[in-house]
LUMGU-224303 format. One line per 8 residues: number of its first residue (from 1); for each residue z, y, x of C-alpha. Coordinates in nm, 2 decimals. Each point is the difference from the previous one (the first is absolute). Last residue first. Example, Ala and Ser with C-alpha at 12.3 -4.5 7.8 and 13.67 -1.06 7.14 Angstrom:
2 = 0.71,-0.11,1.37 ~ 0.07,-0.34,-0.14
END
This chain:
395 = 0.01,-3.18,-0.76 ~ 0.23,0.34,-0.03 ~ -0.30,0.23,0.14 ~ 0.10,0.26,0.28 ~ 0.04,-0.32,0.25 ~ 0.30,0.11,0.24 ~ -0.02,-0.13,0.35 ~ 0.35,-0.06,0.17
387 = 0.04,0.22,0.31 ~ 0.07,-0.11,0.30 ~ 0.33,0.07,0.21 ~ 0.09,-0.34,0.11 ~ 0.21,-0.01,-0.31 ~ -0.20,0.03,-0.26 ~ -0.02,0.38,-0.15 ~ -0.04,0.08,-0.35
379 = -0.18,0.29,-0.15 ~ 0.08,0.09,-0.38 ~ -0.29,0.14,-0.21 ~ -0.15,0.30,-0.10 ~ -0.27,0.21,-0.20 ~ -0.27,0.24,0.01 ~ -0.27,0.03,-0.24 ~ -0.38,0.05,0.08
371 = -0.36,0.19,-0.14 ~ -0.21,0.00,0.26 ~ -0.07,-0.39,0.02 ~ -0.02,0.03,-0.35 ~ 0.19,-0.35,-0.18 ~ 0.14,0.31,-0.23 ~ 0.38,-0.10,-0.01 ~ 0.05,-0.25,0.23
363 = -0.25,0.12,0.31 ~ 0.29,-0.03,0.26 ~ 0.27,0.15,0.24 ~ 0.28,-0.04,0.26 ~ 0.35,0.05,0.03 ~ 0.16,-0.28,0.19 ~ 0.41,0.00,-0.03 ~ 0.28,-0.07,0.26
355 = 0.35,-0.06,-0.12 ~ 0.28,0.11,0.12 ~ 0.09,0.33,-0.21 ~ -0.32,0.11,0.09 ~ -0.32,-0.08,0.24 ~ -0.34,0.07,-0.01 ~ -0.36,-0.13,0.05 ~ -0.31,0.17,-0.09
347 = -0.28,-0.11,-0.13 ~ -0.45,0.00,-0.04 ~ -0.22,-0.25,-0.16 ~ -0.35,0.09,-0.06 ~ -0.27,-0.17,-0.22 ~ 0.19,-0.10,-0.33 ~ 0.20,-0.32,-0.08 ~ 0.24,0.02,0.26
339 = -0.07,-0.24,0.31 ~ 0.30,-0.16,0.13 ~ 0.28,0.21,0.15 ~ 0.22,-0.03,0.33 ~ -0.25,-0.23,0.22 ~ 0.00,-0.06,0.38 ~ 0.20,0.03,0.32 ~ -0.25,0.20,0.23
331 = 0.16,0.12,0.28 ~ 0.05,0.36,0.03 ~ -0.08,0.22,0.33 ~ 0.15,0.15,-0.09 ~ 0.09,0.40,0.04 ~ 0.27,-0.02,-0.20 ~ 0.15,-0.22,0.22 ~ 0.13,-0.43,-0.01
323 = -0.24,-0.07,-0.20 ~ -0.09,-0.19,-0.38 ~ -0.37,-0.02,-0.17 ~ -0.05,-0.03,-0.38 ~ -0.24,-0.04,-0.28 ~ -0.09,0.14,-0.29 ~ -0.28,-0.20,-0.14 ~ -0.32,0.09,-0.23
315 = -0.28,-0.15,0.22 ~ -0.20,0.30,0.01 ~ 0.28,0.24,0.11 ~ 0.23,-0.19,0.25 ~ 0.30,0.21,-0.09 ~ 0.28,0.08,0.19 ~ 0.35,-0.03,0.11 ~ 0.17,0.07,0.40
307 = 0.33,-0.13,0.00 ~ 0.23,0.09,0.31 ~ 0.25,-0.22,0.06 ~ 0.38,0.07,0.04 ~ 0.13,-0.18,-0.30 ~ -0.27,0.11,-0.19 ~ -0.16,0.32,0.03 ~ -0.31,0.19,-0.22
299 = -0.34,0.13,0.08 ~ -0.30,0.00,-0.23 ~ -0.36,-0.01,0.03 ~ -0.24,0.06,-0.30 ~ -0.35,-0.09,0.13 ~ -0.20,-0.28,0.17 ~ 0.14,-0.20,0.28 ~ -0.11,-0.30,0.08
291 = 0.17,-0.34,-0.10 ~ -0.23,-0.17,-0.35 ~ -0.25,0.22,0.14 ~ -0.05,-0.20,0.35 ~ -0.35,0.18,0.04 ~ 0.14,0.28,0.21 ~ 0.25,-0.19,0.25 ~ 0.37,-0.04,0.00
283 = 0.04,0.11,0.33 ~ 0.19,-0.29,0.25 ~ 0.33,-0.01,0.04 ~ 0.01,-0.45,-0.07 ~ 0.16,0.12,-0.29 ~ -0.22,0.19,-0.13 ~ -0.03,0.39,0.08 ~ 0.00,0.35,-0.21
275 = 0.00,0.26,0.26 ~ 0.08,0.33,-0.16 ~ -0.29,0.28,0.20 ~ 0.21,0.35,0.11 ~ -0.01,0.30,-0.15 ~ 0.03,0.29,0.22 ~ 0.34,0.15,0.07 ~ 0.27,0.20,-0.19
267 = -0.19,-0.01,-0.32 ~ 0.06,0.27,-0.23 ~ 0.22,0.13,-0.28 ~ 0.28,-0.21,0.00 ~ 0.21,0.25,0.16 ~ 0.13,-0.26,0.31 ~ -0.33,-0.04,0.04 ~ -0.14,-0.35,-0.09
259 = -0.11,-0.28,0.21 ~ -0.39,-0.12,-0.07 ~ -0.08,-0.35,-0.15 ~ -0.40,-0.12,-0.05 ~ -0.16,-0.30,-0.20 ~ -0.25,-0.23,0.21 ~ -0.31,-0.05,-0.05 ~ -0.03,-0.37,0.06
251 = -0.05,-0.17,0.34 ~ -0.33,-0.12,0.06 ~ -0.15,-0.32,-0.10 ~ -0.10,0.10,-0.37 ~ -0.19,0.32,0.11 ~ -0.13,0.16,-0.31 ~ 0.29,0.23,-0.02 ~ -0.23,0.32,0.13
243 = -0.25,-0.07,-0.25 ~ 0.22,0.10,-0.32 ~ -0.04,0.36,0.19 ~ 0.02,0.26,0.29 ~ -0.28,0.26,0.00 ~ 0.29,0.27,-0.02 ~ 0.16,-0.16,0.32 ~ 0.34,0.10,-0.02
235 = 0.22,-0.01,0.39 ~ 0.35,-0.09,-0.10 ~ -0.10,-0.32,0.22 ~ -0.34,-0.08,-0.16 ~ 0.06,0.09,-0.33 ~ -0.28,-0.05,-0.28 ~ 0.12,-0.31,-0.08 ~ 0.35,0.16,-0.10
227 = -0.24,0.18,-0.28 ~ 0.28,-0.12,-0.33 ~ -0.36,-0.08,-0.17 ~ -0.10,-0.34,0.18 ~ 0.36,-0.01,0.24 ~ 0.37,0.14,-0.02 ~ 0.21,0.18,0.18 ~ 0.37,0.14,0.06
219 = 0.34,-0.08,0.16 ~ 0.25,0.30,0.08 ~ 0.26,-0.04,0.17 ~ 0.39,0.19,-0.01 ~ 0.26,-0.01,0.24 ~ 0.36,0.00,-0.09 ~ 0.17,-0.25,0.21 ~ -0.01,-0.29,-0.26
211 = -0.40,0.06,-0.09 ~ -0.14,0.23,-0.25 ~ -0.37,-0.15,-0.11 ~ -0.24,0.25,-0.21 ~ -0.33,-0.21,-0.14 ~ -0.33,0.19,-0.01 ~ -0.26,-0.17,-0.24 ~ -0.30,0.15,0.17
203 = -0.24,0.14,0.27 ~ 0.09,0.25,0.23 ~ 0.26,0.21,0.14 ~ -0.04,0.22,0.33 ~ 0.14,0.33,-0.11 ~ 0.20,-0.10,-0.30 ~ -0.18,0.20,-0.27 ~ -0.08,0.36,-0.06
195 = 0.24,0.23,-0.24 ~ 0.28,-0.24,0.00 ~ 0.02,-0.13,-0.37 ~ 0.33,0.13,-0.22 ~ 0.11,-0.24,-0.22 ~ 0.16,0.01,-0.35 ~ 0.17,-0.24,0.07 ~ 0.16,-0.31,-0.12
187 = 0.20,-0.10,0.31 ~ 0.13,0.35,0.00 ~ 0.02,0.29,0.28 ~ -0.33,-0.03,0.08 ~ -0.29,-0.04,0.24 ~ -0.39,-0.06,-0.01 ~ -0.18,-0.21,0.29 ~ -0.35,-0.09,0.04
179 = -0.19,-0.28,0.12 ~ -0.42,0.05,0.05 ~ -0.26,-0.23,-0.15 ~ -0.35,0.18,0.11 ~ -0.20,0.17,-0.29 ~ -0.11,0.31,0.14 ~ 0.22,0.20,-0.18 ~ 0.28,-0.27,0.07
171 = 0.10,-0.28,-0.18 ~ 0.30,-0.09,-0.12 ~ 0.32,-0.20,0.21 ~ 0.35,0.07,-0.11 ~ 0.38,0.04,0.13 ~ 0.27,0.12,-0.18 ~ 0.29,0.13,0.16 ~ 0.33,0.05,-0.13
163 = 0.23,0.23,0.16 ~ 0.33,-0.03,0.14 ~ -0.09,0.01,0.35 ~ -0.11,-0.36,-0.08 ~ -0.17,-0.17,-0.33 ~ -0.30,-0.18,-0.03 ~ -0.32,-0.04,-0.21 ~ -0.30,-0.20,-0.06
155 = -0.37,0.04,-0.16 ~ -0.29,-0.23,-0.10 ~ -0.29,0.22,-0.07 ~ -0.09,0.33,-0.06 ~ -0.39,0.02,-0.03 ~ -0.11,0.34,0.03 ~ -0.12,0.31,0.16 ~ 0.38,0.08,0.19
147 = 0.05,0.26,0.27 ~ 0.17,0.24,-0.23 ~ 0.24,-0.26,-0.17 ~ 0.10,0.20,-0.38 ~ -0.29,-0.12,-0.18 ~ 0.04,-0.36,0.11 ~ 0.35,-0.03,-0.24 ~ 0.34,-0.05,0.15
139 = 0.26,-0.13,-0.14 ~ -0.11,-0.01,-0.36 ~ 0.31,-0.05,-0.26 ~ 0.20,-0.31,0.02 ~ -0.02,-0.32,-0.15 ~ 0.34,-0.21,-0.05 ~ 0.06,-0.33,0.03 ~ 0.24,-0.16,-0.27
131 = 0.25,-0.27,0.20 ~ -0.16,-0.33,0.09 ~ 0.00,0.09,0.37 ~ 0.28,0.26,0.07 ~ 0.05,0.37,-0.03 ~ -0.40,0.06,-0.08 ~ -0.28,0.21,0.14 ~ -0.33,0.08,-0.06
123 = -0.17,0.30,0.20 ~ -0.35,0.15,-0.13 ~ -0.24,0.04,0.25 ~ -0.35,0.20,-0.03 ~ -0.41,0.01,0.01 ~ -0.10,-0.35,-0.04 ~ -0.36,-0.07,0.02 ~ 0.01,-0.40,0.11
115 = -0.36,-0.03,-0.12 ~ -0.11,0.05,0.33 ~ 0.17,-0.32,0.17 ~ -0.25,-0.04,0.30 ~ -0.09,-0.36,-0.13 ~ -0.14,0.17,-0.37 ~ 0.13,0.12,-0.34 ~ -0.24,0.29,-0.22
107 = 0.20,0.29,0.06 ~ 0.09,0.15,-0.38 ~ 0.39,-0.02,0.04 ~ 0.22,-0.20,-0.18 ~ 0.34,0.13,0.22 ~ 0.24,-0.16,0.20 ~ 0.33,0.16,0.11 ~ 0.06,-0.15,0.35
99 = 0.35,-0.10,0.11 ~ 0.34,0.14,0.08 ~ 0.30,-0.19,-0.13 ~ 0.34,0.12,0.01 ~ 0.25,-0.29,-0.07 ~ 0.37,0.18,0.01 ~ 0.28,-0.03,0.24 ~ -0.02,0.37,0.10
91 = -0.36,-0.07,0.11 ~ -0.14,-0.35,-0.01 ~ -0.33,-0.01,0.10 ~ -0.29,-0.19,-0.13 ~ -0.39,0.07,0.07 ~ -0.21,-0.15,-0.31 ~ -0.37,-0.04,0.02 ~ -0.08,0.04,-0.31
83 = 0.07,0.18,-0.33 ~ -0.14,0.08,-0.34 ~ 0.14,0.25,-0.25 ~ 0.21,-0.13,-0.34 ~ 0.08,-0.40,0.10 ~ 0.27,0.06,0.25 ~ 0.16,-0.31,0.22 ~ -0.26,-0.23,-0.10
75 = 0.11,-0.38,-0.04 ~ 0.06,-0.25,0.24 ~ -0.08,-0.37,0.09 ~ -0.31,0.02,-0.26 ~ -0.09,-0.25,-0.19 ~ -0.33,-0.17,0.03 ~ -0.24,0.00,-0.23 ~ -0.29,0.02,0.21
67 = -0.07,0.36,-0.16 ~ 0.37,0.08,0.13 ~ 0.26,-0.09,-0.27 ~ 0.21,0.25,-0.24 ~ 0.37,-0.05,-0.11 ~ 0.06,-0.30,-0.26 ~ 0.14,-0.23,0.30 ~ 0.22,0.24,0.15
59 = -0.11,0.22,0.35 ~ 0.25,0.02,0.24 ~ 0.13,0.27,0.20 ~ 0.09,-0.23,0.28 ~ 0.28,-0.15,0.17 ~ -0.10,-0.20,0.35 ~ 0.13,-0.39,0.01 ~ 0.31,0.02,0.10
51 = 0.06,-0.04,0.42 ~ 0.41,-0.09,-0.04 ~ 0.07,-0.05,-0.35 ~ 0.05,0.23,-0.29 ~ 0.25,0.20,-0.14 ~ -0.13,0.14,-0.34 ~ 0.03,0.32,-0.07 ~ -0.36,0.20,0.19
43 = -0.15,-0.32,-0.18 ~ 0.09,0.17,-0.34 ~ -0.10,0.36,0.09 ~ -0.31,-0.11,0.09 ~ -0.05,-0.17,-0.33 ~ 0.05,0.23,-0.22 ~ -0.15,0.27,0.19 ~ -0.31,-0.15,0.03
35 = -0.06,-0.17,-0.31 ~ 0.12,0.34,-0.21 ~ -0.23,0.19,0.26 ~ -0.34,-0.22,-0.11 ~ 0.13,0.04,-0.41 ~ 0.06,0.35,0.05 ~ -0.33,0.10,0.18 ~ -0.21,-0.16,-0.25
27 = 0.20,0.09,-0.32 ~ -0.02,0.38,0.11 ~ 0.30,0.15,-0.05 ~ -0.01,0.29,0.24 ~ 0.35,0.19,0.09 ~ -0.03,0.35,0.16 ~ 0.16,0.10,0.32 ~ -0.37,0.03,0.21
19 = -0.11,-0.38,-0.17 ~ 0.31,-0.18,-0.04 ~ -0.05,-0.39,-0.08 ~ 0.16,-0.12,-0.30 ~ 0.14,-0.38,-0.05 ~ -0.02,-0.22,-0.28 ~ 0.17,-0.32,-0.12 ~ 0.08,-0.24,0.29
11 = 0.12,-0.36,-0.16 ~ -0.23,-0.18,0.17 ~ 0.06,0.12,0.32 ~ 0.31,0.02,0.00 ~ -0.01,-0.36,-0.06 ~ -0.25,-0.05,0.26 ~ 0.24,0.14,0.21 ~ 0.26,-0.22,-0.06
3 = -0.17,-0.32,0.01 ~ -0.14,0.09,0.41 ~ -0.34,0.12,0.02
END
């Protein structure tokens, strides 16, 4: 933090955060978006250096420490519902974020994720990082997808033919992760769920990827309780299970991409396998967790390269992989964000007004692995292209 901003930052006195139009003044939330804005809004001007070290939405001395005491490098974005794994757009020059509403449910907690129980999605959004974030109504509740039992997880969204799409996996009425769509004519809903979902869509954590010339992909999956182990091809195996990744010298399950139609309402082809290689092109293999695919992918492009993002699950990273298609296959480039403190890690990365910002989530405000907060950072580049790896603690 340059002398500036930690001036602003000092002399920040509250800040609101706008829950559905109406003003909260909750200390908590006030004195975390005070910080943030204040000193956002000072490093977005100053004029630094080439290659800056990345802004962030800091955390001040007096603000609250992880149970390790550590401070955190960023502070929750909204502190009145709980949120995770955050899908950023900008729409209309404007944050949208689209992530999982999470609920204290009664499922006891386990590998498969069962005591994940929630049930809708609740947009955020926000003109600019530090500015007050606002908390719109329900954009689409379980109750109103016909195919869905339960479990709405990590969602994302798009916009093209001048709708917005939002895009979701739940399970089935026989309990098998399916992706649905919903459409509407705002970023913040209410949306409409297609009455069965995409023919052909399974698993998780769908990710919605518009290239230069207009075409769309969708990347999706996710092992243990996101059922991608249970996929042989887009074949499902019902008996599938945790056993099926017990093979430590074979190539690692790998996540899946499918083109879209041009009405963003089905798959134009079958899904396809994402290679994830090392350098020397060979897979990176099933008991290489530190590398191997887990959950969560993401798609973005920089400087004509395709970035493919995900998370390794057990060992807490989001890594990163770089191609020259959408198709991969991706070579394995390494580490975007150290482990958060809480089990899962999930993000999104986004780009406005010239700078490019990580969204991504922890266990801040309850330390319940079920019960998250999103936030963000800036994302720098170095100059060959790699990107620098942020620490979500300030050490």
């Amino acid at each position: 933090m340059n002398g500036k901003a930690y001036l602003a930052l000092l002399a920040a006195g509250t800040a609101s955060i706008t829950l559905s139009g109406c003003t909260t003044a909750a200390a908590v939330a006030a004195a975390q978006v005070a910080s943030t804005a204040a000193q956002v809004a000072a490093q977005a001007n100053t004029a630094e250096a080439a290659a800056p070290a990345p802004a962030v939405v800091a955390a001040a001395a007096n603000e609250p420490r992880s149970p390790e005491g550590l401070r955190y490098l960023s502070q929750p974005l909204v502190t009145e519902i709980y949120t995770a794994d955050p899908s950023a757009h900008v729409f209309d020059n404007r944050f949208y974020i689209y992530g999982s509403h999470d609920i204290n449910g009664t499922t006891p907690e386990d590998d498969l994720g069962s005591h994940f129980e929630m049930r809708d999605y609740r947009v955020l959004s926000m003109d600019r990082v530090g500015a007050p974030v606002t908390v719109h109504p329900v954009a689409l509740d379980i109750k109103d997808v016909p195919w869905a039992g339960r479990q709405m997880w990590a969602p994302d969204a798009a916009f093209k033919n001048g709708k917005y799409y939002l895009y979701f996996p739940a399970k089935d009425k026989q309990d098998v992760f399916r992706i649905g769509v919903a459409t509407s004519n705002s970023p913040t809903g209410p949306f409409t769920a297609q009455p069965q979902a995409i023919k052909g869509s399974y698993s998780m954590d769908p990710a919605v990827f518009t290239d230069d010339d207009g075409t769309s992909y969708m990347y999706f999956g996710g092992i243990w309780g996101g059922q991608l182990q249970r996929w042989n091809g887009n074949t499902y195996n019902p008996d599938g299970g945790n056993t099926d990744l017990k093979q430590d010298n074979a190539p690692a399950a790998a996540p899946r991409v499918a083109k879209m139609r041009g009405d963003m309402l089905e798959f134009a082809e079958s899904p396809r396998q994402v290679q994830i290689v090392d350098e020397a092109g060979k897979p990176i293999l099933g008991g290489d967790h530190d590398r191997r695919f887990f959950e969560a992918s993401w798609m973005h492009k920089y400087n004509g390269k395709y970035y493919f993002s995900y998370s390794t699950g057990d060992t807490h990273f989001i890594a990163y992989a770089t191609g020259d298609s959408p198709y991969g296959p991706f070579t394995y480039r390494g580490r975007i964000l150290s482990p958060v403190q809480g089990w899962t890690s999930h993000h999104s990365i986004v780009q406005k007004d010239g700078r490019w910002w990580l969204f991504y989530h922890d266990t801040q405000l309850t330390n319940k692995t079920h019960l998250r907060n999103v936030k963000v950072t800036e994302l720098t580049y170095n100059p060959d292209g790699t990107i620098r790896t942020i620490d979500p603690f300030v050490r």
